[in-house]
C-alpha positions as CSV (number, residue, x, y, z in Angstrom):
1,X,29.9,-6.2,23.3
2,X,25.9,-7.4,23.5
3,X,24.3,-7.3,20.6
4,X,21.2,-5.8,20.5
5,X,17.8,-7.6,19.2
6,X,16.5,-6.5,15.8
7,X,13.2,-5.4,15.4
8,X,11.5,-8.4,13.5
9,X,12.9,-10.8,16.5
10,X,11.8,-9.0,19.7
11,X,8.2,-8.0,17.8
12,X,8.0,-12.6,17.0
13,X,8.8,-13.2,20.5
14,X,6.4,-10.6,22.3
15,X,3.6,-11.4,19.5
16,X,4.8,-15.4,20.5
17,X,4.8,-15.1,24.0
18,X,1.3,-13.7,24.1
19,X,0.0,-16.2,22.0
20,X,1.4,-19.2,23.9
21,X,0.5,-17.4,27.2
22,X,-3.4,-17.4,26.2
23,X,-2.7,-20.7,25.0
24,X,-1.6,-22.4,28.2
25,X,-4.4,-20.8,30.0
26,X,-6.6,-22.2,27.8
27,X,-5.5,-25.7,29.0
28,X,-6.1,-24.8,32.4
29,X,-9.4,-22.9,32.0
30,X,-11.4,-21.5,29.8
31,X,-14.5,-18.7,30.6
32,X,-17.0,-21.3,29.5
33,X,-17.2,-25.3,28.6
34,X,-16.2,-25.3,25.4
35,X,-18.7,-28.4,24.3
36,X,-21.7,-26.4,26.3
37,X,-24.7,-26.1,23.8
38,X,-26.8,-23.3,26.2
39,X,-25.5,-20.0,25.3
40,X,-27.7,-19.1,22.4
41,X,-27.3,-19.7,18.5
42,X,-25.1,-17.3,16.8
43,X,-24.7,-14.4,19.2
44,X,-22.4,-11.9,18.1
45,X,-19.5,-10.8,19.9
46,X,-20.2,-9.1,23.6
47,X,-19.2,-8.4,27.1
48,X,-20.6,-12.6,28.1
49,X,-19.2,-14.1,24.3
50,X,-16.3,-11.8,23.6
51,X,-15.7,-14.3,20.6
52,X,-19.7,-14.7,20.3
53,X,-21.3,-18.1,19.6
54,X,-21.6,-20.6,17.2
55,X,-24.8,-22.7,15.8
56,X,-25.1,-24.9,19.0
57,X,-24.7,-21.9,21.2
58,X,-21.1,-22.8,21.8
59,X,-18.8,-20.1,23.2
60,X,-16.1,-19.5,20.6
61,X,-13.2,-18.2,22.7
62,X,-13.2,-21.5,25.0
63,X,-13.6,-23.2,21.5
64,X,-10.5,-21.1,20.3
65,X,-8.5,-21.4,23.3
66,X,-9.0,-25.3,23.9
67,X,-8.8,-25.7,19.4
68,X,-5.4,-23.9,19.9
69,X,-3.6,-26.0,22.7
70,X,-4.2,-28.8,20.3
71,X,-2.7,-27.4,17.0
72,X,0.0,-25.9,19.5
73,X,0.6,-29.5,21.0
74,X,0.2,-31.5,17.6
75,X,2.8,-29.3,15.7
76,X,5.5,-29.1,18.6
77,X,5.1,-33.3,18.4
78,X,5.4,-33.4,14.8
79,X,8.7,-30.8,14.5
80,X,10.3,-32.8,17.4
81,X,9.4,-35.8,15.6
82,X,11.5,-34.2,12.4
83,X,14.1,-32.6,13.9
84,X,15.0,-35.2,16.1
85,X,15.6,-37.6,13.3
86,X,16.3,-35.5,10.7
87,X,19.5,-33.9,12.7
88,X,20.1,-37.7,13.6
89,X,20.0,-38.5,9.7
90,X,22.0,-35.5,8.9
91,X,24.4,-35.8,11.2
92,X,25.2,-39.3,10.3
93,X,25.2,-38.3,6.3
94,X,27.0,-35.4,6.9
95,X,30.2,-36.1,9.0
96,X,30.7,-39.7,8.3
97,X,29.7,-39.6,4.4
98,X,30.1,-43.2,2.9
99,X,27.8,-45.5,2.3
100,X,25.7,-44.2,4.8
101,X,25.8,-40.9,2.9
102,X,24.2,-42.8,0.1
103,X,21.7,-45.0,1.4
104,X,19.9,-42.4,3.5
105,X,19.7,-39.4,1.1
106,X,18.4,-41.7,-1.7
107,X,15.7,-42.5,1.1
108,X,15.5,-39.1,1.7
109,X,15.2,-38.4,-2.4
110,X,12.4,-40.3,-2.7
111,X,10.6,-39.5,0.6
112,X,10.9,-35.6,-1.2
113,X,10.4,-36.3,-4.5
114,X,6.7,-37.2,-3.1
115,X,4.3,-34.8,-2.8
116,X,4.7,-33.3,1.3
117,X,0.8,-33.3,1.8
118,X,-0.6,-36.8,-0.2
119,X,2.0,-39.0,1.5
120,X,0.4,-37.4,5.1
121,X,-2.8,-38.1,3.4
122,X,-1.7,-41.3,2.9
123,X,-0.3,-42.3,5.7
124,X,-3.2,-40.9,8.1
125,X,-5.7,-42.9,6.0
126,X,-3.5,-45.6,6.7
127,X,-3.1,-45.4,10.4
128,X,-6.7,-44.3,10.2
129,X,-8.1,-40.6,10.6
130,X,-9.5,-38.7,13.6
131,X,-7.0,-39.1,15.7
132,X,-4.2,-36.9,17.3
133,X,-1.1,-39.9,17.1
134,X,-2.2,-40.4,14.1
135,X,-1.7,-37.0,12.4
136,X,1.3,-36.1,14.8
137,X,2.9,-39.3,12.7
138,X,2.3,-38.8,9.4
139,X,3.4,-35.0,9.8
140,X,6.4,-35.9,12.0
141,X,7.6,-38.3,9.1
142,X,6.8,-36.0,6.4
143,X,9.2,-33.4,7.8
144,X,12.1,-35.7,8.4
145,X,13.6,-35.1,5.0
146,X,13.6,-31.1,5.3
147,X,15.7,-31.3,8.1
148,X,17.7,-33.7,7.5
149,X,18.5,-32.3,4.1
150,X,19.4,-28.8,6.7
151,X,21.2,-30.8,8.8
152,X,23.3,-32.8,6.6
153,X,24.5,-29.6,4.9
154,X,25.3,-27.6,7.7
155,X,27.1,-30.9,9.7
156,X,29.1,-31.4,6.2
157,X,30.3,-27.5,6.3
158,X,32.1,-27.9,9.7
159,X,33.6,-30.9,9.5
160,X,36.2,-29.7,7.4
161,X,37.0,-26.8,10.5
162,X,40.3,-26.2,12.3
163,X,38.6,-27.2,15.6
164,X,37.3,-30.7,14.3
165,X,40.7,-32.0,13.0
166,X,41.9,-30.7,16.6
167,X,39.5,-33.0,18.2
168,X,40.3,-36.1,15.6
169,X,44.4,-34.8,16.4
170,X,43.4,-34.9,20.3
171,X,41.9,-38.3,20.4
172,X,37.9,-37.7,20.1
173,X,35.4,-40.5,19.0
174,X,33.1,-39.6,16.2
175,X,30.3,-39.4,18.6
176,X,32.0,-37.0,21.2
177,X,33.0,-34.6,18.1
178,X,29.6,-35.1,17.0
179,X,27.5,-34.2,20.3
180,X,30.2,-32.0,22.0
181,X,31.8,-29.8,18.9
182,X,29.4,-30.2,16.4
183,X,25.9,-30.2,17.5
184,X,26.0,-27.2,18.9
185,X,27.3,-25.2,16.4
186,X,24.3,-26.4,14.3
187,X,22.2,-24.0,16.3
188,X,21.9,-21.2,14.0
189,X,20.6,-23.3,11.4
190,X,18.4,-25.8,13.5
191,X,16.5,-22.7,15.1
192,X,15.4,-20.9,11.7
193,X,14.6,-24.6,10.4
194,X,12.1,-25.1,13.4
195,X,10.2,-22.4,13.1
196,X,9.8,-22.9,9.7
197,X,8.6,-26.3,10.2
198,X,6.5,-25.3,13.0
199,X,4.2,-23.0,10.7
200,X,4.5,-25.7,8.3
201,X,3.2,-28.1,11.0
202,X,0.3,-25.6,12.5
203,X,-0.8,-24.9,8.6
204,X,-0.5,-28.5,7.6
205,X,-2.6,-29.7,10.7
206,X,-5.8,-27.2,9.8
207,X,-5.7,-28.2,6.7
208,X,-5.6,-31.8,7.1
209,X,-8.3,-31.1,9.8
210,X,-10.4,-28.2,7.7
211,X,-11.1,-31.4,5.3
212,X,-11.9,-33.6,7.6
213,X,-8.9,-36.4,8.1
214,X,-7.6,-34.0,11.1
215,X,-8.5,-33.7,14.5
216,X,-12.0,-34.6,14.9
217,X,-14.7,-33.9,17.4
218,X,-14.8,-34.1,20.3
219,X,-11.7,-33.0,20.3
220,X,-11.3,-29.5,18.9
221,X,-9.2,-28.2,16.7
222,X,-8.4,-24.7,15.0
223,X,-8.7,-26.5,11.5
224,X,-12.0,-28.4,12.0
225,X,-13.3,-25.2,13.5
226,X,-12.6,-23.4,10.2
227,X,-14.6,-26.2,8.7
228,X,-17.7,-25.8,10.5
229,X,-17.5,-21.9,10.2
230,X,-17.6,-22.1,6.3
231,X,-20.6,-23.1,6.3
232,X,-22.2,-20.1,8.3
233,X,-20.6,-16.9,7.3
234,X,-23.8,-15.3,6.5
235,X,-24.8,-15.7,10.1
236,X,-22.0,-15.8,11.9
237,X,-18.8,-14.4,10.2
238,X,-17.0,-13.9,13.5
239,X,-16.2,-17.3,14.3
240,X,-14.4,-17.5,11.0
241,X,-12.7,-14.2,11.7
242,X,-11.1,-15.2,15.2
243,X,-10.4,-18.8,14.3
244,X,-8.9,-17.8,11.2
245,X,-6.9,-14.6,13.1
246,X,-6.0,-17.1,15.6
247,X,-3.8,-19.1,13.4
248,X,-2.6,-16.4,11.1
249,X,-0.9,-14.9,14.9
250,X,0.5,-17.7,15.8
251,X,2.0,-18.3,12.1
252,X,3.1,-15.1,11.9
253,X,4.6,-14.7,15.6
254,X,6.9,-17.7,15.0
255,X,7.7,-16.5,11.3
256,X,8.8,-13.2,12.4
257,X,11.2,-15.1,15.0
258,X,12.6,-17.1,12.1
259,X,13.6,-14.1,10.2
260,X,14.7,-12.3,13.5
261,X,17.1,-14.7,13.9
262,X,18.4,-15.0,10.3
263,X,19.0,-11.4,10.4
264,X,21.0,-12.0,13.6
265,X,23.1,-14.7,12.1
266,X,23.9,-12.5,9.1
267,X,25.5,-9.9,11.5
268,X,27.3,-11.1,13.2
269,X,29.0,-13.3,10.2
């Protein structure tokens, strides 16, 4: 029998869709240059600046749509970056245990015992700041111990299951059992964990760029545009509003999936 789709999911994915549909346009074309300063100061919103202007005359909706494909393409890098080698990690820790077991999660301790946000701080100052690679790697190595700590757990669970000791019983390597009967029953935990760490990674990255070690001109960026929109609320409070909307969206498109799909899990155990 098909299950049907709960409410939270199907609402994430339509709310996600049309977000990332906007999104990839906005790599492709936007209404206006975004780095164009001959549109007028601070125009509000209208039929020409649907998103109005900003205090070089710079339309804000090619601003948003060009500032979004780069927290879009920054946080994908960074959670593939964490979930590649965190489910490597976890799956290693998990299944084999040992000394293996040890070594890594003692890393991994320490790694979380540190404070998530200084040691990307830290690492972007040393890589140096400004730059895309460099914030896509101290994010993409900050996440590494949530999902490996996911991973590990859930890779742990099912080696103990009926249809593992059949594989051991038929012959299987450790890798085979690992990639073929394993990995994918990790699923239903991986997919909740990613979009988790993708808000993580969209919030992180307009932080890091609201104060300046992010994403810098010319490049733009939903987090630097915040930045530059503190300082003119009086006179233009709409490019705060729809850079700020922008990301809350987005945040809560994926969220909503991520709950959707925990909600499915439960069930259907």
């Amino acid at each position: 029998m098909r299950r049907k789709m709960n409410s939270r999911l199907l609402t994430g994915l339509i709310i996600t869709g049309l977000m990332l549909a906007v999104i990839l346009l906005g790599t492709f074309w936007t209404p206006y240059v975004p780095t164009a300063m001959k549109y007028g100061k601070f125009s509000p919103p209208s039929a020409a600046h649907i998103f109005g202007t900003d205090n070089f005359g710079r339309d804000i909706f090619s601003r948003v749509l060009k500032g979004s494909g780069t927290t879009l393409a920054i946080a994908l890098s960074t959670v593939s970056i964490g979930a590649l080698a965190g489910t490597l990690i976890g799956a290693v820790t998990g299944y084999l245990g040992g000394a293996a077991d040890e070594i890594l999660m003692r890393l991994n301790d320490a790694l979380t015992a540190f404070p998530s946000f200084l040691l990307a701080l830290l690492i972007v100052s040393l890589v140096g700041p400004g730059k895309k690679y460099s914030v896509v790697l101290a994010l993409g190595l900050v996440f590494i111990p949530s999902f490996a700590r996911v991973m590990r757990a859930e890779f742990a669970t099912l080696r103990g299951r009926n249809f593992v000791t059949g594989a051991r019983l038929m012959g299987a390597s450790n890798g085979r059992i690992l990639l073929i009967h394993l990995l994918p029953n990790t699923v239903r935990v991986l997919l909740p964990a990613l979009t988790i760490g993708f808000n993580n990674a969209v919030l992180a990255e307009a932080s890091m760029s609201f104060l300046g070690i992010g994403v810098r001109p010319p490049d733009a960026s939903l987090g630097y545009m915040l930045s530059e929109a503190q300082g003119m609320l009086a006179k233009a409070p709409w490019y705060a509003l729809f850079t700020g909307l922008t990301i809350v969206l987005l945040v809560f498109g994926v969220g909503l999936i991520g709950e959707g799909l925990q909600m499915q899990d439960r069930e259907v155990a």
